[in-house]
N, C-alpha and C positions, 0 to 999 in steps of 0.2 A: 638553565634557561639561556646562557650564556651564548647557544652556539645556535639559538633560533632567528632568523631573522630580523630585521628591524620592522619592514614592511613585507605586510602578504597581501595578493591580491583577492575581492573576494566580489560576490554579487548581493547588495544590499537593499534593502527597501527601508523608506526615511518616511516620518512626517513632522518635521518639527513643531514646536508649539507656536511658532510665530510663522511658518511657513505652508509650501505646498506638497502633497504629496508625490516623492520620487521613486526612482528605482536606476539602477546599474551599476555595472564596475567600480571598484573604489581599492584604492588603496589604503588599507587598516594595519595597524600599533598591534605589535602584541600586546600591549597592557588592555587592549580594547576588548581582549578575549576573557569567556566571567571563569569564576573560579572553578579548579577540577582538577584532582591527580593525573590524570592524564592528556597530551599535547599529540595529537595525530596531525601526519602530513597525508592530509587528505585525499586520493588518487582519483576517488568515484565517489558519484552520490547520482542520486534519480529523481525522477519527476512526479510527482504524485497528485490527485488534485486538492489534497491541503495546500500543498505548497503554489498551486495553482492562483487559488484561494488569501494565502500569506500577500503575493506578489499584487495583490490590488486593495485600492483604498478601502473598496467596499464589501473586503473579504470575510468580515472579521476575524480572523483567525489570529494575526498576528496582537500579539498581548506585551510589544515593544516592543521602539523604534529609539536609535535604527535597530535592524535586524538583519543579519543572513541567513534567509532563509535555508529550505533544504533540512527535512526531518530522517534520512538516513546517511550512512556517509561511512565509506571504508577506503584503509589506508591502514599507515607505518610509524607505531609510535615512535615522536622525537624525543618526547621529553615524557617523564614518570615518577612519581611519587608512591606509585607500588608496585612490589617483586611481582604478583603476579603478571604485571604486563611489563614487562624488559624491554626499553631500547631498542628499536627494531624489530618486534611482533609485530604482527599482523594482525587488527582488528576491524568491528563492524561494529555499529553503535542503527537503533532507530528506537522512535517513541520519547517514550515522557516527555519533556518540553521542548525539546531538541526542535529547531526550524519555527517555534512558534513565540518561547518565551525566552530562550536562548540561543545564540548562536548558531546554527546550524551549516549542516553539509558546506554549502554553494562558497566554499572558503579554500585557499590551500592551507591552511591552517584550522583546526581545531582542537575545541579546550572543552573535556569532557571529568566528570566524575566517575572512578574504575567502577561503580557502581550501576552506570550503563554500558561500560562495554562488553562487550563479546570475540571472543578469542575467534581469529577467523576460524573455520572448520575446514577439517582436512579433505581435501576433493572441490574445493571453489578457492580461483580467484577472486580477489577485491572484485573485478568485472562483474563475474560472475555474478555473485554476493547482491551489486544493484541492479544486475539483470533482473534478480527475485525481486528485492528492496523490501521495504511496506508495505508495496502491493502482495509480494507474493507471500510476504511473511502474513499478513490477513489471510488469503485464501487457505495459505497450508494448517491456519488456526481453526480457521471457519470448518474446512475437511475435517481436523480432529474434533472439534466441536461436535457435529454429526455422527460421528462416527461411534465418539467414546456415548451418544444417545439411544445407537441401535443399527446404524445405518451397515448395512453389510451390501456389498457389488452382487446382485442378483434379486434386491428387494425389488427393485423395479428405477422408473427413472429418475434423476437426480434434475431440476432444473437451476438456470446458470441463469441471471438477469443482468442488462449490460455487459454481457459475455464477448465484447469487443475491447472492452476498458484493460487495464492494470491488472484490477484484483478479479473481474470476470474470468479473462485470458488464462490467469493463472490455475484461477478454479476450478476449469473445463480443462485443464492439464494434467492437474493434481490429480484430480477423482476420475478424468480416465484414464492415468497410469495405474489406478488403482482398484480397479474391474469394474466400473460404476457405468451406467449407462447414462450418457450426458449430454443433456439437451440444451442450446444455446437460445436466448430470445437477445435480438439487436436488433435494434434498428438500421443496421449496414450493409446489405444484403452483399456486398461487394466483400463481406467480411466472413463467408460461407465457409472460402476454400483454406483459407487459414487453420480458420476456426476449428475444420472437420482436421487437417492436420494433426492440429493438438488432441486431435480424440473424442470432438462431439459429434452424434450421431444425429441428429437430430436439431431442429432450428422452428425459433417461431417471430412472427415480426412480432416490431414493438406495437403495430393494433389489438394484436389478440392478447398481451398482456398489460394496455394500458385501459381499454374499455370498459366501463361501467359495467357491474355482472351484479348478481342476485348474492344475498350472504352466503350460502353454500352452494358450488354445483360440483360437479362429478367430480371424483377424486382421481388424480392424475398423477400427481408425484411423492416419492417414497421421502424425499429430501430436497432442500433446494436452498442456493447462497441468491442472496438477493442483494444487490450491490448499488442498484437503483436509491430506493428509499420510496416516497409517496407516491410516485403514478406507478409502478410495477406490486410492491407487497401485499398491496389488498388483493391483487388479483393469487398470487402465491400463495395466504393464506387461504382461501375461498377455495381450492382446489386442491392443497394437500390432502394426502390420503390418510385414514385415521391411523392417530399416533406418529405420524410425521413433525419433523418441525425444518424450520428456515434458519441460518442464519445469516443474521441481517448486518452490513458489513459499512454502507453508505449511505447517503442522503444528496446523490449529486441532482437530482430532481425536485427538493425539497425535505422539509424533517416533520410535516404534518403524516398524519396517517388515522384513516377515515378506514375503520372496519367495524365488525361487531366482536362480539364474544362467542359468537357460536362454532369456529374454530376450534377453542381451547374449552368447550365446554360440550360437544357436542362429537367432538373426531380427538380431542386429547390433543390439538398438535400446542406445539412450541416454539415459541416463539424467543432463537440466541442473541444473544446481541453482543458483537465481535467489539471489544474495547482494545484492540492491539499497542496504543498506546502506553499505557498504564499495567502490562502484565508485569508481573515481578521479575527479576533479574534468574533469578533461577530456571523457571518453565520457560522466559524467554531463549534464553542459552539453548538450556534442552531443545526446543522446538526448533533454534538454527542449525543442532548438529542434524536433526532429520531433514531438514531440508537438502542438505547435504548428502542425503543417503536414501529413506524410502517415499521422501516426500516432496522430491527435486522435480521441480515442472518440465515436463520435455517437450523441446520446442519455442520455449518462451522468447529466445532470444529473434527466432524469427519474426521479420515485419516491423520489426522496432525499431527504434535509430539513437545515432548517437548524437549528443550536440556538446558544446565547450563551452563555459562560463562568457563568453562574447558574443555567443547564439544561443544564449537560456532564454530572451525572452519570448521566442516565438512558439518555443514548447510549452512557457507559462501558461499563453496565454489560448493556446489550442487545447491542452487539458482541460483548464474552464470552461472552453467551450464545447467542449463534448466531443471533441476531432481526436481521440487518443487511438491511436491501433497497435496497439502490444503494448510494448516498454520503451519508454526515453531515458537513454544512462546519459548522466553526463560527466564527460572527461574533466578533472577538474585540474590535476599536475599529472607529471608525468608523461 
């Protein structure tokens, strides 16, 4: 540990116990970093809206302060206490507590357990890597979720809700590189020609999927990632086609959900529920080398932007607010 710096810089969010709640730049101790065999010089990390979320008092998300936030993050490990990651590997780390109850991204330094990380994969840069991030690693989950259900490209069409966000963007990628007919609902309408870029054929505003409707009407889609949460899902389930299911991926709308059973009792569908933080170490890895190869979002990187650790907060706080259009990577060294 000898040869790691004294000070890194990092972006932090504080509430003390006798204090007000903060946020920005700071310089931190390596002893400041919690326990973990592995020490990554961190290059990239993204914007997600947990982290959105983490960066404000009334987010709850953050589960201690301070915190750097930032629950994905790839780089060059400096320092290691296991052979499998050697001293200058390239890794990628997201999920488990990462950005919430630990340490996260938004640092040039991190201090992870080899237990979360992830050997980078051959055919992605670090860039790369948070071009996908969390969001796109949810979307490419959400796809296989579906798919390993029944979903095959020529059932009919797949809907995308919030298909302007992160893990929409990505979703409407994913499953149209992979022969799926894919239908976008946003509320962006300025968000069309992107959109159809990446591969959706199709578009509906967010009136017609946030509108009060009847327990069942006509069935429309074969599959569908719903990214929304409470104003969009009742409308997704109400409308699958029998034996269809959703998987349900967010809550930036809310985490209530007002439907019946007649969905799942009446058409069979299913209802997934994409936990990406918490998948095991194993099918995590696995599912990053496919991202890498038949499950790589094409296009993502378009319409996105970059920001630096000294302009994270205006991405923070435009995620929260629903302003996301693609992906924000952010440069963190390097």
């Amino acid at each position: 540990m000898s040869d790691l710096p004294a000070l890194f810089r990092a972006f932090v969010v504080d509430k003390p116990a006798d204090g007000a709640f903060g946020r920005g730049l700071r310089d931190m101790e390596v002893q400041d970093l919690p326990a973990g065999e592995i020490t990554v010089r961190v290059a990239w990390s993204s914007v997600n809206f947990k982290d959105g979320l983490a960066a404000r008092e009334d987010g709850r998300v953050a589960r201690r302060y301070p915190l750097i936030p930032g629950i994905d993050l790839a780089g060059t490990v400096v320092a290691s206490d296991d052979d499998a990651f050697p001293v200058g590997s390239q890794v990628l780390a997201n999920g488990y507590d990462i950005g919430v109850a630990r340490h996260g991204g938004y640092a040039e330094l991190a201090r992870i357990p080899s237990g979360y990380a992830v050997a980078l994969p051959d055919g992605l840069t670090a860039r790369e890597a948070m071009e996908i991030g969390t969001a796109g690693f949810t979307a490419a989950m959400s796809v296989v979720a579906l798919e390993e259900r029944g979903l095959r490209p020529g059932d009919g069409p797949v809907i995308v809700t919030g298909a302007s966000g992160g893990v929409g963007s990505a979703a409407v990628a994913i499953l149209a590189s992979r022969g799926h007919e894919v239908w976008a609902a946003t509320g962006k309408p300025g968000e069309h020609d992107r959109l159809r870029d990446l591969g959706a054929s199709g578009f509906l505003a967010r009136e017609e999927v946030t509108a009060p409707g009847r327990p069942l009407e006509r069935e429309r889609w074969a599959g569908a990632v719903d990214t929304v949460g409470e104003a969009t899902l009742p409308y997704v389930l109400r409308t699958l086609r029998i034996g269809a299911a959703v998987a349900a991926t967010g809550n930036a709308s809310g985490a209530e959900l007002a439907t019946t059973v007649l969905p799942f009792i009446l058409r069979g569908c299913a209802l997934l529920g994409m936990d990406s933080a918490n998948m095991a170490i194993g099918p995590r890895r696995a599912l990053w080398r496919r991202l890498a190869a038949d499950l790589l979002p094409r296009g993502l990187a378009d319409g996105g932007a970059e920001v630096a650790l000294d302009t994270l907060e205006t991405a923070l706080d435009a995620i929260h607010d629903g302003q996301a259009r693609g992906r924000w990577v952010v440069r963190v060294s390097g």
